[in-house]
C-alpha positions in Angstrom: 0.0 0.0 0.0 2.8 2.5 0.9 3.8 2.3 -2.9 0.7 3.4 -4.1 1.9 7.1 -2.2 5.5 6.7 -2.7 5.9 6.2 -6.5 7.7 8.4 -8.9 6.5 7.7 -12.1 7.7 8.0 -15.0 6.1 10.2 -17.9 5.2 9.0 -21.0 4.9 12.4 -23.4 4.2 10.2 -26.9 0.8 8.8 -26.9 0.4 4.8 -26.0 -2.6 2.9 -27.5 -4.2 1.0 -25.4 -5.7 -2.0 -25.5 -9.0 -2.1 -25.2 -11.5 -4.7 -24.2 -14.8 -4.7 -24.8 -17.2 -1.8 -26.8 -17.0 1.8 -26.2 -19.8 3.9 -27.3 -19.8 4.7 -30.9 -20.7 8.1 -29.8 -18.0 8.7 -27.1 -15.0 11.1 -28.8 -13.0 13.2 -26.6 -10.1 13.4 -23.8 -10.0 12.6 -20.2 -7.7 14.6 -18.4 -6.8 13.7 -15.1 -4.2 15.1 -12.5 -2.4 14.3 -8.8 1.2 14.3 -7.5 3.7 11.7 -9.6 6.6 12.4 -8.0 7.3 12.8 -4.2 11.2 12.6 -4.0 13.5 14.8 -6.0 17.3 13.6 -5.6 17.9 13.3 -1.6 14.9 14.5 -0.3 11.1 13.9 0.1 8.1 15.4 0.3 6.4 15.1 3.6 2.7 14.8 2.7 1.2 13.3 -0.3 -0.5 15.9 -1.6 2.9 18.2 -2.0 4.1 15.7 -4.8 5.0 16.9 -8.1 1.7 17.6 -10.6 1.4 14.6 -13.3 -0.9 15.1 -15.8 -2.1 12.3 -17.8 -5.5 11.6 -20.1 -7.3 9.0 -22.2 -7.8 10.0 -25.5 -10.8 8.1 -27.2 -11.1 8.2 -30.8 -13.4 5.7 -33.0 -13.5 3.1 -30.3 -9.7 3.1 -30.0 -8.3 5.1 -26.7 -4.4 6.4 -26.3 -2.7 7.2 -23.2 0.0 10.2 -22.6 1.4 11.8 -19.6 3.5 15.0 -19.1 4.8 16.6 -15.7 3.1 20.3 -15.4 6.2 22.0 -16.7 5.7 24.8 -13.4 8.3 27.3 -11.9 8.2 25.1 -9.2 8.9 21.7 -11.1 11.8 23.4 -12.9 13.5 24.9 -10.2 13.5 21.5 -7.9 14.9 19.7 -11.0 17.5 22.0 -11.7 19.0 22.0 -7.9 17.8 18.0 -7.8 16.3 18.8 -4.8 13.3 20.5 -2.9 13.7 24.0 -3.4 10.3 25.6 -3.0 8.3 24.9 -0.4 4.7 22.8 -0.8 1.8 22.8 2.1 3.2 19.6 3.9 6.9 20.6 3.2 8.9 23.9 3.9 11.7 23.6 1.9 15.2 26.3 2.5 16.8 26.9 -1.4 20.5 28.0 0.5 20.8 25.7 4.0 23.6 27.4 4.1 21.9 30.8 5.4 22.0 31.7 8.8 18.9 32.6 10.8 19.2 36.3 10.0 19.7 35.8 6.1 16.4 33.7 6.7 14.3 36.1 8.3 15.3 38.8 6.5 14.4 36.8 3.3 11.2 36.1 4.1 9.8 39.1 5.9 10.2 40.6 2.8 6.9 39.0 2.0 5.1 38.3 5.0 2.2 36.7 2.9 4.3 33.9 1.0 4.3 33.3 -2.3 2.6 30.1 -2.5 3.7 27.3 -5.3 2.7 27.2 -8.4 2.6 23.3 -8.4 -1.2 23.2 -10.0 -1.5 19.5 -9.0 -5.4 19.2 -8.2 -7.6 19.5 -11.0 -8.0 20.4 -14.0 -10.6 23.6 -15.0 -11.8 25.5 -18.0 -11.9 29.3 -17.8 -13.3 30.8 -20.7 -12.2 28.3 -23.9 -9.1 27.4 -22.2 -8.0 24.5 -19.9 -6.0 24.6 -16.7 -4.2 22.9 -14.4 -5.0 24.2 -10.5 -4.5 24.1 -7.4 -5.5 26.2 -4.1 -3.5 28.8 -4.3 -3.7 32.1 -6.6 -1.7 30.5 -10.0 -3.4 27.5 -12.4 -1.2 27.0 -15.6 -2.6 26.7 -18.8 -2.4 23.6 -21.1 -2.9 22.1 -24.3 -5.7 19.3 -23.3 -4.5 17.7 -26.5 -0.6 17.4 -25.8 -0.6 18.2 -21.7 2.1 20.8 -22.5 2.3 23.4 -20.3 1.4 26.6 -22.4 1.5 30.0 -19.5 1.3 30.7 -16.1 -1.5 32.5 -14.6 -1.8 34.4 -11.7 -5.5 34.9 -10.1 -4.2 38.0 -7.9 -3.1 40.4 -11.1 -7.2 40.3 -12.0 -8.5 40.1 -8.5 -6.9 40.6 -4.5 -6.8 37.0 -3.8 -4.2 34.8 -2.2 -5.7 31.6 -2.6 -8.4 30.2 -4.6 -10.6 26.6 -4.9 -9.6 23.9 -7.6 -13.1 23.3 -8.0 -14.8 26.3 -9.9 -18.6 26.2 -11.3 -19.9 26.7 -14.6 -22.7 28.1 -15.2 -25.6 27.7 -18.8 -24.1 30.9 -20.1 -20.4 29.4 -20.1 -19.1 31.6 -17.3 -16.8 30.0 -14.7 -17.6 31.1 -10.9 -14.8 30.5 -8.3 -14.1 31.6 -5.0 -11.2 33.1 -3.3 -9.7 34.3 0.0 -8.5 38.0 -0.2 -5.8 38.1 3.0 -5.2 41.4 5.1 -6.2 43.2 2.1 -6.7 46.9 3.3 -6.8 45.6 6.5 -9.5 43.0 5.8 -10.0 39.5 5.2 -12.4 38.0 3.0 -13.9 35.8 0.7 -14.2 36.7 -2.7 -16.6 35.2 -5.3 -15.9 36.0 -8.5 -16.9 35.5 -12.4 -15.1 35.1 -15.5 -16.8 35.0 -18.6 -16.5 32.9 -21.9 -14.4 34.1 -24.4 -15.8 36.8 -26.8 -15.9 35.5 -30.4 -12.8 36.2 -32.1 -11.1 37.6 -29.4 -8.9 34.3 -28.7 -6.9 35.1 -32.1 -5.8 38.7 -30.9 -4.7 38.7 -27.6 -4.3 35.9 -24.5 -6.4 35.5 -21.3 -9.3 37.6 -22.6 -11.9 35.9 -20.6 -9.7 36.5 -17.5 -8.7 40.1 -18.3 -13.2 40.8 -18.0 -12.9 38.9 -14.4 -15.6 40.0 -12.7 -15.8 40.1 -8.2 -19.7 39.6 -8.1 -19.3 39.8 -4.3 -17.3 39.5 -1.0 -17.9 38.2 2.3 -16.4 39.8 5.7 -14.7 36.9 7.2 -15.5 36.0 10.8 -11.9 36.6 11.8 -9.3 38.5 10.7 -6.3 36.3 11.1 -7.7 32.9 11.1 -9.8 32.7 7.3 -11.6 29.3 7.2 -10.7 26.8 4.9 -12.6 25.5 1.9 -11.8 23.6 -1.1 -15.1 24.1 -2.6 -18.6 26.2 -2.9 -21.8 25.2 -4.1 -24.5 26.7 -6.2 -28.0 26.6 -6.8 -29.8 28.3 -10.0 -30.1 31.8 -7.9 -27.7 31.2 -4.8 -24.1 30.5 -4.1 -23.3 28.6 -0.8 -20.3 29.5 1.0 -19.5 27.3 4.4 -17.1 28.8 6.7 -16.1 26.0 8.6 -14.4 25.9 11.7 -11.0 24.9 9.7 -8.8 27.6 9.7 -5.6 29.1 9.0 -4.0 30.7 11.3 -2.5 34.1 9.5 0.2 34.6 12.5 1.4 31.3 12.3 1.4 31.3 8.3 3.5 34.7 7.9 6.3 32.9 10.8 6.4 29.3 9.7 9.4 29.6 7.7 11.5 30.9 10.5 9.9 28.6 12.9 10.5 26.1 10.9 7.2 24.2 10.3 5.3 23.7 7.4 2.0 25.9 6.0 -0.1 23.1 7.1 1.2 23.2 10.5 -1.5 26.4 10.5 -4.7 25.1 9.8 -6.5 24.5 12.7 -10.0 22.8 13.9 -11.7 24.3 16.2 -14.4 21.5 17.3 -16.4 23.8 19.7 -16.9 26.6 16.8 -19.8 26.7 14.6 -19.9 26.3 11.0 -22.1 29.3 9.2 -23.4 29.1 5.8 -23.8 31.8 3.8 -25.8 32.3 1.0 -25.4 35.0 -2.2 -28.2 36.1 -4.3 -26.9 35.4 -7.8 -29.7 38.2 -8.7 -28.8 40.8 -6.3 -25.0 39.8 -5.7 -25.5 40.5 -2.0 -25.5 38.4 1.0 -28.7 37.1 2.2 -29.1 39.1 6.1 -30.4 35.3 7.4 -27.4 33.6 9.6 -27.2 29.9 9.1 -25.5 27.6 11.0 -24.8 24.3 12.2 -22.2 22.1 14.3 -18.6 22.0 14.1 -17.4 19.6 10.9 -14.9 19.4 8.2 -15.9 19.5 4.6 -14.1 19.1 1.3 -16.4 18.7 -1.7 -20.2 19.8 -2.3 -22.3 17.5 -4.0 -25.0 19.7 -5.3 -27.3 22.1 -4.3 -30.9 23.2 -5.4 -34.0 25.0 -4.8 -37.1 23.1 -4.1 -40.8 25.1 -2.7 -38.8 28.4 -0.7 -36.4 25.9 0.5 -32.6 25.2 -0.8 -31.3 21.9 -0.6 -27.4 21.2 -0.1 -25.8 18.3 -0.2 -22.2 17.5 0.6 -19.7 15.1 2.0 -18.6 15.8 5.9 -16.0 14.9 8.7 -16.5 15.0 12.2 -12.8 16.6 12.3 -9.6 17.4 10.7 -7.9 13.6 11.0 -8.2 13.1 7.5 -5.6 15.6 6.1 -2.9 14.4 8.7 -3.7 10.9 7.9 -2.2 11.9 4.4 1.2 12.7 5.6 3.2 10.1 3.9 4.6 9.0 7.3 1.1 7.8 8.3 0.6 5.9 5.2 3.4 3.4 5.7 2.2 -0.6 6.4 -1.1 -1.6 6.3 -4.5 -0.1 6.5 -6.5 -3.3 7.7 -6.9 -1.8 11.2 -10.0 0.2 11.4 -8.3 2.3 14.0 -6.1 3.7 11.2 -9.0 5.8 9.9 -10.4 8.0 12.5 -13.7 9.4 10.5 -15.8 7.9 7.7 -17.1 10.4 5.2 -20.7 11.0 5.3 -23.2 12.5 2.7 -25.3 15.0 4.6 -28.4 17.0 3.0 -28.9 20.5 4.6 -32.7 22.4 4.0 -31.8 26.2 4.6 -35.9 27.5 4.5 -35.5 30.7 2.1 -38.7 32.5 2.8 -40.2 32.0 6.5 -42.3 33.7 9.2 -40.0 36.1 10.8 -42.6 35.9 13.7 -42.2 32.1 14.2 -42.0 30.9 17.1 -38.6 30.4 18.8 -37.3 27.2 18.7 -39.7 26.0 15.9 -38.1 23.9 13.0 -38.3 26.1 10.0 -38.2 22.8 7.5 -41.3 22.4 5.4 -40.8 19.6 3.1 -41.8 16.3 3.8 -39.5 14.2 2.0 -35.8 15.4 4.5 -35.6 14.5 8.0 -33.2 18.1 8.0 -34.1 20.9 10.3 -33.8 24.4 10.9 -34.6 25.9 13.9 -35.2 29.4 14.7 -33.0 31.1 17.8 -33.8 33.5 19.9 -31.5 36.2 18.1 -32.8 35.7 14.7 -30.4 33.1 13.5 -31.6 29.2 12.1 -29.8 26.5 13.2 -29.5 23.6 11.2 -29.3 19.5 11.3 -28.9 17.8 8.7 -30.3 14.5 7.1 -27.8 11.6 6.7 -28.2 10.3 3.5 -25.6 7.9 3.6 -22.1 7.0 4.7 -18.8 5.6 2.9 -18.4 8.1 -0.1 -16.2 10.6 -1.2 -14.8 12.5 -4.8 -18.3 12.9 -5.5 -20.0 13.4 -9.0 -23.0 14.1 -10.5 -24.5 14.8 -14.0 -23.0 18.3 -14.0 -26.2 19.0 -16.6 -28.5 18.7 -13.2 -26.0 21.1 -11.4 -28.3 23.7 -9.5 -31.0 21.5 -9.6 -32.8 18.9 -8.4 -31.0 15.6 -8.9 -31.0 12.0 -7.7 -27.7 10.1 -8.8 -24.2 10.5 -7.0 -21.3 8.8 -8.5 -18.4 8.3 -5.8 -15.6 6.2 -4.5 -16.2 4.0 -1.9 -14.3 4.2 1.3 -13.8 2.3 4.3 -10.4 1.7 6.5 -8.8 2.2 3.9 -7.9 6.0 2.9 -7.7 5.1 -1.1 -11.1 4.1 -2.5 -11.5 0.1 -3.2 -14.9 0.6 -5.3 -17.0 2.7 -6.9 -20.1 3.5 -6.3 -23.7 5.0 -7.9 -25.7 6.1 -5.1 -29.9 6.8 -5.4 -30.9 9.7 -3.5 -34.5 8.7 -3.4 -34.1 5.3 -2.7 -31.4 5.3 -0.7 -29.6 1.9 -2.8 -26.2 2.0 -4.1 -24.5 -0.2 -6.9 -21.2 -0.7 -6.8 -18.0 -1.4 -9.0 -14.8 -3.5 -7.5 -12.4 -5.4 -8.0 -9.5 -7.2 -6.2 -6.0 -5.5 -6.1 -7.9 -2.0 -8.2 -8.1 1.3 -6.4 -10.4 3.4 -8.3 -10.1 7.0 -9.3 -13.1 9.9 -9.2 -15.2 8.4 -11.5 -16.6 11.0 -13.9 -19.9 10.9 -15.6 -20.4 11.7 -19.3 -24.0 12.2 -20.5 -25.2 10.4 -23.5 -26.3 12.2 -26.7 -30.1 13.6 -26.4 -30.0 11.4 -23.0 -33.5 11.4 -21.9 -32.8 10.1 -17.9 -30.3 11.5 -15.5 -28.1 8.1 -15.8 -28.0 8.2 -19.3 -24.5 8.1 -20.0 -21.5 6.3 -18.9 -18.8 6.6 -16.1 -14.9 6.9 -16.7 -12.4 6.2 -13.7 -8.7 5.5 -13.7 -7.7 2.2 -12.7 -4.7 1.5 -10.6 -3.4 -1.6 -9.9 -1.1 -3.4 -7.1 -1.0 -7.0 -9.1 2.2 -7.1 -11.4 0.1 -9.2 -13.3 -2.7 -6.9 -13.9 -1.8 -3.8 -15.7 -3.9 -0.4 -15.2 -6.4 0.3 -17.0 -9.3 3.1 -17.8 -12.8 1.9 -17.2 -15.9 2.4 -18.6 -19.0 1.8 -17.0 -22.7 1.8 -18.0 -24.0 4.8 -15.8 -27.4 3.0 -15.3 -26.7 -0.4 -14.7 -23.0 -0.2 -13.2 -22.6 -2.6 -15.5 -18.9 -2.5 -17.1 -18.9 -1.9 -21.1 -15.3 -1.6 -21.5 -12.0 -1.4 -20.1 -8.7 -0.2 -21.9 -5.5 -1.3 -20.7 -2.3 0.0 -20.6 1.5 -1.3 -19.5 2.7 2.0 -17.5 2.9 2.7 -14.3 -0.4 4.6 -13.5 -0.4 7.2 -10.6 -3.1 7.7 -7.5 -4.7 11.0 -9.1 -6.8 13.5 -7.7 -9.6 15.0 -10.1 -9.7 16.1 -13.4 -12.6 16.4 -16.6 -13.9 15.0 -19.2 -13.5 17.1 -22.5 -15.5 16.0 -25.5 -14.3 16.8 -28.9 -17.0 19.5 -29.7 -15.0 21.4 -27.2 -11.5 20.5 -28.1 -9.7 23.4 -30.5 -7.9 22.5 -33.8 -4.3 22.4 -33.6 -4.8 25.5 -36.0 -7.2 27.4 -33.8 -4.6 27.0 -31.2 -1.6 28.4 -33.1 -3.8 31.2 -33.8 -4.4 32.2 -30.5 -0.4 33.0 -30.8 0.2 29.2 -28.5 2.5 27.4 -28.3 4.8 24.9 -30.9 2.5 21.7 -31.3 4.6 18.5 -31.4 1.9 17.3 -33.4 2.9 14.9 -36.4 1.7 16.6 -39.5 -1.4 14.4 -41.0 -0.3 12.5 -44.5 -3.2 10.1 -44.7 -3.9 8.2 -47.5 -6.7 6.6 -49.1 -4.7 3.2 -49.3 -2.9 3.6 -45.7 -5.1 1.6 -43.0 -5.6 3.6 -39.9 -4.5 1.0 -37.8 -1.1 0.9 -39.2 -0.3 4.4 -38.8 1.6 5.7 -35.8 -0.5 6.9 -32.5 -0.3 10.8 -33.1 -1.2 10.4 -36.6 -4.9 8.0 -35.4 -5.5 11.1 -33.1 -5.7 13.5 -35.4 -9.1 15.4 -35.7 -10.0 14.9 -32.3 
């Protein structure tokens, strides 16, 4: 098991066909793109937590039924700069690195003062997001890197703050029917404040991708801002939801400490040494009219927990529904320190909290004279409340609507609305997920995908053409493998049945990933759109087809070509 966290794999740039067993859709044509840390040691030293490792990109091309496989290391400032010195040079969450050990304490502190905010890395190695009609790699903090979804090359660096005062921003961003991207930020001692910043960049204006870059970002747009509870200690969040006229923001009682951020590299500790839980805090939820772009004046709140990813959330009669995937505490990050994930995981004890899908009902419109203490919660299909306090404020407990789930997805075409599919990994004792799973909201029933010695990615669901149901479509997820004998491979299930309808299998080494998208080929540029927009070199092979040259028999790049 320690492998799985400890591998540096190697990158395979040239596309690899796979082999593929089984019939994919005739309709499927398009690129998975998925990302996570590949490398965790760089000469002497190592990372300390898993998610500081080196971004690896790789992706699933599927053409015609066939599917190739590439991979490319995000060619970051940070990447560059450790290979060069063959060691850690800049410092990741887990890991605070020291470029000259040679310094003396002074030398140190004078170094750093200079920006008592760091500079955070620009080691995009979460997900990967569109902004405008570009892809990006991202991470948490304020840069994401462009790319070529076609190639994974690494095409410009982009930093968040030059368009808006941000220091750190989520990896998972939403899109909305008009093709803008809405993310959220944290804006750090800015004018003396701290706050969370939701803003808006819109798709690219027609034509305007040939003339100049980062058009959409260069219209970025703050639709709003909310006052943080604390100055120095900004919760944590590593995503938002939103609803057709609401976005949900949960300040969680996560935090990072500002003090300790701005003296960790003299004390010696790592950034992540700063977040904090604090279990007898609440956790408020705020919500943004999307119409307005102001906060609603209701306060919401609930118990102390730890959150990573929403599910979905949705309006239903004056009520909004959230759903989203909860800890009773902060034991999962440290459990990711790559010193905790040595031996095995068969002991229970070795996760502290199982993930549980909760459903919150925040009542929109209510009778301000209700009585205190009254639940608030009119549906009659949630066991959720919301109870009225004496100072105005609802407090709210959710529905459980089942336990063992995480990296959940849905059919992003019922994002904002009401929905009844997830589509997870399965968890238990063991922190990497052993199955995958469909779960029915209404029902309450799963169906599940596993196999011995696979460890399942995200999956991600892809809607079938003029799909008619929800589950019409099909679910792709990354398939590593601990079995010499049983290479990796990219599955494909049916999205309705679980049923599997193909695999494709390839002889690399595959690496534990994190998220990423699917991009179908609608969306994909040319290779001549891209050079347009002033890009970079393609390493494409040019295309010398022939009537009388089979398509099978013609090297991998070449098969690619017009997708």
């Amino acid at each position: 098991m320690e492998g799985l966290f400890r591998r540096n794999v190697q990158e395979h740039p040239e596309p690899i066909q796979a082999e593929v067993r089984g019939e994919i859709p005739s309709w499927m044509e398009g690129v998975l793109i998925r990302n996570g840390p590949g490398k965790h040691k760089i000469g002497e030293t190592e990372y300390n937590h898993w998610f500081d490792g080196m971004a690896l990109l790789h992706s699933f091309t599927i053409k015609n039924g066939d599917v190739f496989y590439r991979s490319k290391y995000l060619s970051s400032d940070t990447y560059n700069r450790n290979v060069e010195a063959n060691r850690i040079v800049v410092s990741e969450f887990g890991t605070m690195a020291y470029p000259d050990p040679c310094k003396n304490i002074f030398a140190k502190t004078f170094s750093y003062l200079s920006h008592i905010i760091p500079e955070f890395t620009d080691n995009c190695l979460i997900n990967i997001i569109r902004n405008g009609g570009d892809y990006y790699a991202s991470s948490e903090a304020n840069f994401v890197w462009k790319i070529d979804p076609r190639t994974l090359e690494s095409v410009e660096k982009v930093d968040y703050s030059k368009y808006a005062a941000i220091n750190l921003a989520t990896s998972h961003p939403h899109y909305d029917s008009a093709g803008n991207t809405l993310n959220m930020g944290t804006s750090i001692f800015n004018k003396g404040k701290t706050k969370y910043i939701i803003f808006q960049i819109p798709p690219s204006a027609p034509g305007s991708e040939t003339k100049r870059k980062n058009t959409s970002l260069k219209n970025l747009e703050v639709v709003c801002s909310i006052p943080s509870r604390s100055l120095r200690q900004p919760s944590y969040f590593h995503s938002f939801g939103m609803s057709e006229n609401y976005i949900l923001f949960i300040e969680q009682p996560f935090k990072l400490d500002i003090l300790k951020l701005a003296t960790a590299y003299i004390r010696g500790v790592s950034w992540a040494s700063c977040l904090v839980f604090h279990k007898d805090e609440k956790t408020w939820i705020h919500l943004v009219d999307r119409r307005s772009k102001k906060e609603v004046p209701t306060k919401f709140y609930t118990d102390a927990l730890v959150f990573f990813h929403h599910v979905n959330a949705y309006e239903e009669n004056d009520h909004l529904i959230l759903d989203l995937i909860s800890y009773p505490d902060s034991s999962l990050y440290e459990l990711f320190y790559l010193k905790n994930l040595e031996g095995s995981f068969e002991n229970p004890a070795k996760i502290p909290a199982v993930p549980c899908c909760k459903r919150f009902v925040l009542p929109l419109q209510f009778d301000k004279d209700a009585d205190v203490g009254s639940n608030l919660v009119c549906l009659p299909s949630t066991t959720a409340s919301a109870v009225k306090e004496k100072d105005g404020s609802v407090y709210c407990q959710p529905e459980l609507l089942c336990e063992g789930i995480e990296l959940p997805h849905i059919n992003y075409d019922y994002n904002g609305r009401k929905y009844r599919y997830i589509y997870a990994t399965g968890v238990k004792w063991n922190p990497v997920p052993t199955k995958i799973t469909k779960f029915d909201i209404l029902n309450k029933r799963k169906l599940c995908w596993e196999e011995e010695h696979c460890w399942p990615a995200e999956p991600v669901f892809v809607p079938s053409p003029n799909a008619k149901e929800e589950d019409d479509g099909i679910i792709l997820s990354t398939i590593v493998t601990t079995q010499p004998q049983k290479p990796p491979f990219l599955l494909i299930l049916d999205a309705k049945t679980f049923k599997e309808r193909a695999r494709a299998t390839v002889n690399v080494e595959l690496h534990l990933d994190l998220h990423g998208l699917f991009i179908p080929k609608k969306d994909l540029k040319t290779e001549q759109e891209t050079n347009a927009e002033g890009g970079h070199e393609s390493k494409g092979v040019p295309s010398n087809k022939t009537s009388n040259v089979p398509e099978a028999s013609l090297p991998a790049e070449q098969q690619m070509e017009g997708l």
